[in-house]
C-alpha positions, -999 to +999 in steps of 0.1 A: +000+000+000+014+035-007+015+061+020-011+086+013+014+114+027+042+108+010+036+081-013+066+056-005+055+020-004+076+008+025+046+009+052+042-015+084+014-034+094+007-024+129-010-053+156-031-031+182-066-052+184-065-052+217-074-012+212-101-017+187-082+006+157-071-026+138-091-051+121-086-078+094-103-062+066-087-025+078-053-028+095-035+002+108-003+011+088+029+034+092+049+044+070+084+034+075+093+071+058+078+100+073+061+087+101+028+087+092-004+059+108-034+052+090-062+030+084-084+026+053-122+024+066-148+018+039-181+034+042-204+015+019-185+013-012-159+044-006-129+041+010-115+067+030-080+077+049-084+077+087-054+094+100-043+083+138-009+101+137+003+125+122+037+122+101+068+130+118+087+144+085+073+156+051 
């Protein structure tokens, strides 16, 4: 998946089910670059960005 900041491809699957942001069909992500977490939630059909952090570097 490409990072929707910066768009390098080196992101990182992040395990935190135990505090309800991750799930199998929407797993959090960071990119390994600038710093950035996200999830991709779908509403219906759409997909949207759901920031958690902010990225640490542009």
């Amino acid at each position: 998946m490409k990072c929707p900041n910066c768009g390098d491809r080196k992101s990182v699957e992040i395990d935190i089910h135990s505090s309800g942001f991750s799930a199998e069909q929407s797993p959090v992500k960071e990119c390994g670059a600038c710093g950035l977490v996200w999830r991709v939630k779908m509403s219906g059909e759409k997909a949207e960005i759901d920031i958690i952090k902010a990225a640490d570097k542009k």
